[in-house]
C-alpha positions in Angstrom: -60.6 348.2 197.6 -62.9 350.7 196.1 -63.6 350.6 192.3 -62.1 353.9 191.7 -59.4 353.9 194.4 -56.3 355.6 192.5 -53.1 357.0 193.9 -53.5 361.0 193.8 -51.2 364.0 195.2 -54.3 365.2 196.9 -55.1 362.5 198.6 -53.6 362.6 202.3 -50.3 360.9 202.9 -49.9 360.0 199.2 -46.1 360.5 199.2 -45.7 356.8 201.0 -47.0 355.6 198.2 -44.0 356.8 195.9 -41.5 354.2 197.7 -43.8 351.8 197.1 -44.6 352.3 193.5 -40.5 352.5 193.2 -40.3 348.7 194.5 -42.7 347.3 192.0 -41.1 349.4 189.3 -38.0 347.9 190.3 -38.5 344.1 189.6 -36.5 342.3 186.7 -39.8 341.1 185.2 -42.6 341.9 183.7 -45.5 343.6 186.1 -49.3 345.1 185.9 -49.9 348.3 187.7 -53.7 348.6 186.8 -54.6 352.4 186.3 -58.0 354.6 185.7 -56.1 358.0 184.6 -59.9 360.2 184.7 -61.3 358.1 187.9 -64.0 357.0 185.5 -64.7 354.6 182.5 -63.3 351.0 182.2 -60.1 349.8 184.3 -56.8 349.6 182.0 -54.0 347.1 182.4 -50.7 348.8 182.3 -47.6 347.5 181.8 -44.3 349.9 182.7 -41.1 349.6 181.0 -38.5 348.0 183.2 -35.7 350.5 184.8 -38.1 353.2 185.7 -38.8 355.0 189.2 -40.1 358.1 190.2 -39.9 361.0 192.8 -43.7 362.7 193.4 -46.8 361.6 191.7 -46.9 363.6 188.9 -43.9 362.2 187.3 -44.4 360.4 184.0 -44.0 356.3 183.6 -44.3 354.7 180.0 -45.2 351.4 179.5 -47.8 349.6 177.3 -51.9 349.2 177.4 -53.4 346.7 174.9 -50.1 346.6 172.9 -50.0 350.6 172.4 -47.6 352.5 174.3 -48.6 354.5 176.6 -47.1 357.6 179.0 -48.9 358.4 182.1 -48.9 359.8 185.3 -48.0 357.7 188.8 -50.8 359.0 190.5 -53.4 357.4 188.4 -52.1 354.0 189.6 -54.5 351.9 191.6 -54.0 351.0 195.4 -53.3 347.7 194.5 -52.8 345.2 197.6 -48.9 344.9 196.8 -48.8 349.0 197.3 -50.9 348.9 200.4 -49.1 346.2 201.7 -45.6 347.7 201.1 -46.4 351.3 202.2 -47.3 349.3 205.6 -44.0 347.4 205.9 -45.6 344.2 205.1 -44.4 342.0 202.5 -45.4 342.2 198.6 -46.0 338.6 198.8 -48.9 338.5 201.4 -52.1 336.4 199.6 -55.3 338.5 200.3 -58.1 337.3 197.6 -61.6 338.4 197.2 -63.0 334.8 196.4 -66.8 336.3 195.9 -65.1 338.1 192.7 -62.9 335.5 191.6 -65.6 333.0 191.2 -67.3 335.4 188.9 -64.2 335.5 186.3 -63.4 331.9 186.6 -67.2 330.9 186.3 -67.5 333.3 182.9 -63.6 332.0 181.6 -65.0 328.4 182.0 -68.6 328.6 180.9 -66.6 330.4 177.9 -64.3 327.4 177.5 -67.0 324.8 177.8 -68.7 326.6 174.6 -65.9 326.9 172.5 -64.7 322.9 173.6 -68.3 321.5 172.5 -70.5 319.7 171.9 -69.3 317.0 173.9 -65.7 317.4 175.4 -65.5 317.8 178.9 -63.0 321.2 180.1 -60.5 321.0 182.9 -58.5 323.9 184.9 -56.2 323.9 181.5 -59.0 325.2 179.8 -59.7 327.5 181.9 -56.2 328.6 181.9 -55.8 329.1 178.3 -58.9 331.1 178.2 -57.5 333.4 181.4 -53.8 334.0 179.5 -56.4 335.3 176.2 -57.6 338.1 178.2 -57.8 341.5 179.1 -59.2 343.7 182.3 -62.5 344.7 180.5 -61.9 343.9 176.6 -63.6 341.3 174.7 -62.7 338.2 173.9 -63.6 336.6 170.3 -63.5 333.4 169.0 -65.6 333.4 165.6 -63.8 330.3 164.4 -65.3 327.6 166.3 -65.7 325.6 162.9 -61.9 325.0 162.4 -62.1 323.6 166.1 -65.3 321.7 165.8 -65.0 321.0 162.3 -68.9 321.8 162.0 -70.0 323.5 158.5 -71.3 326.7 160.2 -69.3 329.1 162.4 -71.1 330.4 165.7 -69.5 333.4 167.0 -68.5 333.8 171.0 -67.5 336.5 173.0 -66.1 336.9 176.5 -65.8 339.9 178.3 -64.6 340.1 181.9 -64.2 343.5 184.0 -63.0 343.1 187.5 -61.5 344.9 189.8 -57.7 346.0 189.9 -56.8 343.8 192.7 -58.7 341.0 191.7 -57.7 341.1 188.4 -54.4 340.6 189.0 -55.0 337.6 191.3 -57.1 336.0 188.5 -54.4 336.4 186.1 -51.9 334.9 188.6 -52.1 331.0 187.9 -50.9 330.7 191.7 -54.3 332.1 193.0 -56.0 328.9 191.6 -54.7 326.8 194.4 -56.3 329.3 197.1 -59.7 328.7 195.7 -60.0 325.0 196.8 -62.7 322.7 195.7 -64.5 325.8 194.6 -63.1 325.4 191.3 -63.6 322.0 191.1 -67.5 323.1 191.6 -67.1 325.6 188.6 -65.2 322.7 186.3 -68.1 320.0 187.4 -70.9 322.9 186.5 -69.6 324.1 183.3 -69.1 320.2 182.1 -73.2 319.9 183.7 -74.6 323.0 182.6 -73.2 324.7 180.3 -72.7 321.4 177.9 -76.4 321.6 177.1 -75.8 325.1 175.4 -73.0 324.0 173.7 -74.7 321.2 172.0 -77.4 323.3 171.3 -75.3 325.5 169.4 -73.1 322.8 167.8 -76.4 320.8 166.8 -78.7 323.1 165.9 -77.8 324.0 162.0 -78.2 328.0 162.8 -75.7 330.7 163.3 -75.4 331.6 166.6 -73.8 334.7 168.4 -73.5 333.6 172.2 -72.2 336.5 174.6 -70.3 335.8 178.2 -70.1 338.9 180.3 -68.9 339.5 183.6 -69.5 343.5 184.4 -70.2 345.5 187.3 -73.5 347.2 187.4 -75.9 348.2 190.1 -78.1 344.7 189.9 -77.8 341.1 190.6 -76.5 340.2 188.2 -72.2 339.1 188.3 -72.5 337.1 185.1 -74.2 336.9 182.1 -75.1 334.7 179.1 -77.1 336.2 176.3 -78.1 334.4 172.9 -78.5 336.9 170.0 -80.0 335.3 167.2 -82.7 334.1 169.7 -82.7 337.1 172.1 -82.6 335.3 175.1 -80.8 336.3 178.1 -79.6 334.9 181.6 -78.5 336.3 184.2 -75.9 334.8 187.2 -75.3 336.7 190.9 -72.9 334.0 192.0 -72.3 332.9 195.7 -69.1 331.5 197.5 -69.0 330.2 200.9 -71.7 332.3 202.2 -75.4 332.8 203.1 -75.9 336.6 202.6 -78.0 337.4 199.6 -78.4 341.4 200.4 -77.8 343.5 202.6 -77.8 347.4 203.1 -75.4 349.7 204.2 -75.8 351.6 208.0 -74.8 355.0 206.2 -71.3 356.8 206.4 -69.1 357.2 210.0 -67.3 359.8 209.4 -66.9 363.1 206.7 -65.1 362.2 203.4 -64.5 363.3 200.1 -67.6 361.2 198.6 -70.0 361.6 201.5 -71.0 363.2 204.8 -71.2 361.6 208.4 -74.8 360.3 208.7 -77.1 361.9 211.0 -79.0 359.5 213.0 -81.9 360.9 211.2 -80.7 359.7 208.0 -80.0 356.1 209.9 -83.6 355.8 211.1 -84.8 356.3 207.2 -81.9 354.0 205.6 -83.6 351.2 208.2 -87.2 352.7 207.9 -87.2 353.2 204.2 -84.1 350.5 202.5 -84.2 347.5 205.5 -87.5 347.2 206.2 -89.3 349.1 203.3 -88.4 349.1 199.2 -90.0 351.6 196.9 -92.6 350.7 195.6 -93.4 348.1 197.8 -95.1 348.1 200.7 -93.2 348.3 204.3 -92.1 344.6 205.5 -92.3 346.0 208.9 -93.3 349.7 210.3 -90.8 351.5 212.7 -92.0 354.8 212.9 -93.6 354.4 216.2 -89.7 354.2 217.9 -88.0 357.0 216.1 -88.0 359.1 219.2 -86.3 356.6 221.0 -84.0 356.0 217.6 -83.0 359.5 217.9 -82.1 359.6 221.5 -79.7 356.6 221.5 -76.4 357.5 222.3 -74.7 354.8 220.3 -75.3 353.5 216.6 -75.2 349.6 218.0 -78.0 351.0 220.7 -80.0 352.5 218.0 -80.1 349.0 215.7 -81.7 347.6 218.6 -84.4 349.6 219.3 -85.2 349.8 215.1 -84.9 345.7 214.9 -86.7 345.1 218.4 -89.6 347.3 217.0 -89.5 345.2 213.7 -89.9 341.9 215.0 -92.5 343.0 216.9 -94.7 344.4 213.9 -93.5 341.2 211.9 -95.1 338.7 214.6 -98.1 341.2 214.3 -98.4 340.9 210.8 -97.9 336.9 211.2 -100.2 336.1 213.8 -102.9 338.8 212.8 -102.8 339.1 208.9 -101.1 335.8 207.9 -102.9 336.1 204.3 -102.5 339.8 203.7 -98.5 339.9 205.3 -97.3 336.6 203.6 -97.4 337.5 199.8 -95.7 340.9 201.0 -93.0 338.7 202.7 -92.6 336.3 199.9 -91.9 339.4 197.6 -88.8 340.3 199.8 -87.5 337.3 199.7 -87.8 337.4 196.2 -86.4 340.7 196.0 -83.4 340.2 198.2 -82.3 337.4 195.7 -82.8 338.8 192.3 -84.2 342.2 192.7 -88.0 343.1 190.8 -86.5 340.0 187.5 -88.1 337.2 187.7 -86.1 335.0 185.8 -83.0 334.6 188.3 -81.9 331.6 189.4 -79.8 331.4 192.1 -76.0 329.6 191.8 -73.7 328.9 195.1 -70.4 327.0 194.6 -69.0 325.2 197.6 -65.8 323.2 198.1 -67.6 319.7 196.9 -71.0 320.6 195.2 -73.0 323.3 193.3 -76.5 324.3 194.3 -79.0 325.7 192.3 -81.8 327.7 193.5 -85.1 328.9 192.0 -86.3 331.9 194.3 -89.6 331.8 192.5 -90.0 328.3 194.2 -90.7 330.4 197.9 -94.2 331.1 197.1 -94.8 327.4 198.3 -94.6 329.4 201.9 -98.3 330.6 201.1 -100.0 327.5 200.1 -97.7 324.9 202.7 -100.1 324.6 205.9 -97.2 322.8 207.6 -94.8 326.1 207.9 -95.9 328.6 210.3 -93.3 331.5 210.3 -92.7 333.6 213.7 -89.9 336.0 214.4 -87.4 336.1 217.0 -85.0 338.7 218.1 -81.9 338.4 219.7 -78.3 340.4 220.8 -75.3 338.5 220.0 -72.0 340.4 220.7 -73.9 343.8 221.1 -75.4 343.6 217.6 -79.3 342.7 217.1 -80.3 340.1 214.7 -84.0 338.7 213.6 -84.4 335.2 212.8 -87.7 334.2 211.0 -88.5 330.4 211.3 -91.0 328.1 211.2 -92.4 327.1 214.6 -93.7 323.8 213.3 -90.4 322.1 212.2 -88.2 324.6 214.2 -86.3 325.6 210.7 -84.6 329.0 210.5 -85.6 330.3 206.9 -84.1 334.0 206.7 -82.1 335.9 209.3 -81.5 339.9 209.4 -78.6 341.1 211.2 -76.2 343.4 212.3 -72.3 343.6 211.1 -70.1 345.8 212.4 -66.7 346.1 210.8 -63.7 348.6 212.0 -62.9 351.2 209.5 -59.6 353.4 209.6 -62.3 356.1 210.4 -64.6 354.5 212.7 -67.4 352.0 213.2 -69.6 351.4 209.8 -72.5 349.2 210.2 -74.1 346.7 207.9 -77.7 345.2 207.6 -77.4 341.8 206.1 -79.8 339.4 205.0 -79.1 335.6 205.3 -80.7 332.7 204.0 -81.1 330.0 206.3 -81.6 325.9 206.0 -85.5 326.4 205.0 -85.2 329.0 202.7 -82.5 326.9 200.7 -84.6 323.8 201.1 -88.0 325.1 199.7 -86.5 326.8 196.6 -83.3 323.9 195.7 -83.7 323.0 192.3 -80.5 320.7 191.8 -77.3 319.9 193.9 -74.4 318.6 191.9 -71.4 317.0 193.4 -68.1 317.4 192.3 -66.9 315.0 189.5 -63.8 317.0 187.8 -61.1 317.1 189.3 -57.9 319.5 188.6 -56.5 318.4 185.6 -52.9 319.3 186.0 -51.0 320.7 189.0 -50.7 324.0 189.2 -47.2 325.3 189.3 -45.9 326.3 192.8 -44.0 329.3 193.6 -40.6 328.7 194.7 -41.2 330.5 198.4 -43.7 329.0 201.2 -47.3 330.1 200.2 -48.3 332.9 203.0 -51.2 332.4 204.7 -54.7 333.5 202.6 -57.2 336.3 203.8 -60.4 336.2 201.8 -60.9 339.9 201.1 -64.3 340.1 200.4 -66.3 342.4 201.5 -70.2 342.2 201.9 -72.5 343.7 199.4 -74.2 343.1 195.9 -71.4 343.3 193.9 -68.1 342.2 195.9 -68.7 339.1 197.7 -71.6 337.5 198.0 -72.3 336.0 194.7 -75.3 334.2 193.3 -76.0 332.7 190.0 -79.3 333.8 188.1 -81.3 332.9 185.4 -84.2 331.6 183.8 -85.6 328.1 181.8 -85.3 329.7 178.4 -81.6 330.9 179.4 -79.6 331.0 175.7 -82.2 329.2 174.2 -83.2 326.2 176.4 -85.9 324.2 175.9 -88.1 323.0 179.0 -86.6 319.2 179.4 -83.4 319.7 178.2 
């Protein structure tokens, strides 16, 4: 869903919305029908009064936001999966969860718990809980009291804020959605209890006054999640990973005329992969591809005209390699640092799977241009029609970092993605700990009383949907190196 999808009478087809809209409305308990009434500014939960329906957009529903009451117009209600799903025919109840976001708000609502629980009580999933029924889409949590939970002498003060999506919002709200996360929670439990303890004795021990801040925002960088330490102005900074290797990756430009953008030319395709793929500003070019732009230009398809931009890039990458090993290398490493964390260097990198948590330090790559033993060489291939580049090392025969072609069918056409993977070498040079799971769920969580529906995991590539990983740096919220 886009972040500023709302329902509007201008939009095309927007009266099949109204039916839907008019089922939700018509439910004998309590619902959320998130809205943005400009299109701008933070997401509002919105809670109608029961009883009400509506003929056309423009009509009126009253309800409440933050406790206030609150009149406002149907059409700046969000496409929330329920309405998509029902203005399709399909039922409210299908599970579609975007898991890359999720683990960003149940990472920040248990780091957050873990702080307020310290210094040395482990949290479980009722923790977590209590912190998720606290909060609001985008408002800030505070808990300046810690010392009548504690019973310390000296009262830190910590807040949590957490803005996500409409959709995703209401899935993290929904106890149910829990269960669809797997041992993925179990890996945010066992890493709040790991990590996150050593703040919260810090602040617990330390005889100061702290203020400890929790975000979760959306913004244009890596970063998902946030910690930042007033009193000592420190700051760290999490991009947080699920199931998934893709650290980056840039979009092939727009298929078709909307109200946002324009069709892109094939002109404007050659410089997204000339001057975003394989080139950053203010960098110099990983790999030059001006010499095939004729050919670019002449392609008749957009899958024919990603080969013949990644063919001519492996070539000037094994050029580079063999040729200017010395000069090329440190201009590699830099991408790979850059693809991870962007131009801030103190990111470390977090991925949750279903049994462990790993942590990554992408600084740790520059071991690539002192380690004799790893000779790098790039390959291209076509797998279903789509080109790919794997860079590995010919010595031991490990893949370290693949770039590679999605496609994914839109409603109006083909759109194109550029995706940069890390493979086996590239997490092996820069792993800095892997933690197995030792929480388990503390209580059950309560079942709905129909069959649980199949679960699509929604999320979509990109820097800030899906692929998610955690950042930060040695002196995050005050730590001392050896802690």
């Amino acid at each position: 869903m886009r972040a500023r999808e709302f329902l509007s009478e201008n939009n095309v087809d927007s009266t099949k919305y109204i039916e839907p809209i008019n089922t939700l409305l018509a439910s004998e308990t309590q619902i959320n029908l998130p809205l943005q009434p400009s299109g701008k500014g933070p997401i509002i939960d919105f809670y109608p009064n029961l009883g009400q329906q509506i003929s056309k957009l423009s009509d009126t529903i009253t309800g409440t936001t933050n406790g206030e009451t609150k009149t406002i117009k149907a059409g700046s209600i969000f496409k929330s999966n329920e309405i998509k799903n029902l203005s399709k025919g399909k039922p409210v109840t299908t599970v579609k969860i975007n898991r890359g976001e999720l683990i960003e708000g149940y990472h920040a609502a248990a780091a957050f718990a873990r702080l307020i629980k310290r210094p040395y009580a482990n949290i479980d999933i009722d923790d977590i809980i209590n912190i998720i029924n606290q909060l609001s889409n985008g408002q800030t949590l505070v808990l300046p009291n810690v010392s009548e939970i504690v019973n310390t002498q000296l009262a830190d003060r910590f807040e949590l804020t957490i803005k996500l999506t409409p959709n995703t919002w209401d899935d993290f709200k929904n106890i149910e959605t829990i269960k669809h996360m797997g041992g993925m929670i179990d890996s945010v439990i066992s890493d709040a209890n790991s990590e996150t303890s050593k703040y919260a004795h810090r602040f617990a021990t330390n005889e100061l006054y702290d203020i400890a801040r929790v975000i979760r925002d959306q913004n244009s960088s890596k970063t998902d999640v946030s910690f930042e330490n007033q009193r000592e102005k420190k700051f760290k900074g999490y991009s947080l990973k699920t199931l998934t290797k893709q650290v980056h990756q840039v979009g092939g430009g727009a298929v078709s005329d909307s109200r946002k953008s324009k069709k892109a030319t094939p002109e404007e395709r050659f410089d997204i992969l000339s001057n975003k793929l394989f080139a950053v500003d203010n960098k110099q070019p990983l790999a030059n591809i001006e010499s095939v732009r004729p050919q670019f230009l002449a392609a008749t398809s957009i899958e024919e005209m990603q080969k013949i931009a990644y063919g001519a890039a492996t070539q000037d990458l094994n050029n580079s390699l063999k040729l200017n090993p010395k000069e090329f290398l440190p201009i590699f490493v830099d991408y790979l640092k850059f693809w991870i964390r962007r131009d801030n260097p103190n990111i470390q990198v977090k991925q949750f799977t279903n049994k462990e948590t790993f942590i990554f330090d992408p600084e740790r790559i520059d071991s690539v241009l002192t380690n004799k033993q790893v000779i790098l060489t790039a390959e291209y291939s076509v797998v279903e029609n789509l080109p790919r580049i794997i860079i590995k090392d010919t010595v031991g025969g490990k893949s370290l970092v693949t770039i590679r072609t999605k496609k994914e069918n839109k409603e109006n056409g083909v759109y194109l993605r550029n995706l940069i993977e890390k493979e086996p070498l590239w997490s092996e040079l820069i792993m800095v700990k892997q933690t197995p799971n030792k929480t388990p769920v503390a209580a059950p969580i309560p079942s709905a009383p129909t069959a649980t529906p199949p679960v699509q995991d929604t999320s979509t590539p990109g820097i800030r949907n899906q692929d998610r990983t955690m950042q930060g740096s040695k002196e995050l919220m005050g730590q001392q190196q050896g802690v």
